[in-house]
C-alpha positions, 0 to 999 in steps of 0.5 A: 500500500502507497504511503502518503508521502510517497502519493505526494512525491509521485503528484509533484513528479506528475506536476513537472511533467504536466508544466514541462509539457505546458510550456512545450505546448506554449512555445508551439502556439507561439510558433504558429501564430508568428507564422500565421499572423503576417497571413492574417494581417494580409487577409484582413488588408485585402477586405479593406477600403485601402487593399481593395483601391490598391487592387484597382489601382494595381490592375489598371497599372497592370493594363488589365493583365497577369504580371508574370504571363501577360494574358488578360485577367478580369479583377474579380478573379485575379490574386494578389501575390507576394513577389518576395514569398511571406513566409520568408518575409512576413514584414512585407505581408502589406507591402505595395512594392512586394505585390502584384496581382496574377491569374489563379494559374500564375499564381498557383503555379508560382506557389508550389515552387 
């Protein structure tokens, strides 16, 4: 039979283990939400009254056209992408110099590279 002192030792022990995988858990999220968070801040800004004017605006510099294969986009389909990729450089996620505007083709091919 367990003694008292010996339930205690083995509670404190439990405790360590339980904190120790606290500040694992803790370290992880903070992990993902440095790396989410420049993609979340980009998302907000493209429904903003400012992100959507940079968009028209981007367009009508763009003639109308895919920056990468130069054929002709509508706005409403066409992405905003990264010229510098945000997971290497989350301080330009808003940036107008590191944006340009493809077709979903350009740019789904330009991500899995």
């Amino acid at each position: 039979m367990a003694t008292f002192e010996h339930l205690v030792r083995e509670l404190l022990k439990a405790t360590k283990r339980v904190d120790h995988s606290l500040q694992q858990l803790q370290h992880k999220a903070t992990q993902v939400q440095q790396k989410y968070e420049p993609r979340i801040e980009f998302e907000r800004w493209k429904q903003t009254l400012g992100g959507r004017k940079w968009k028209r605006q981007q367009y009508k510099q763009q003639d109308g056209r895919c920056q990468m294969c130069q054929r002709p986009i509508t706005l409403k389909g066409s992405h905003i992408d990264h010229i510098k990729p945000l997971s290497r450089y989350p301080n330009l996620a808003i940036t107008s110099e590191n944006l340009q505007i493809l077709c979903v083709d350009c740019n789904l091919r330009k991500g899995k590279k």
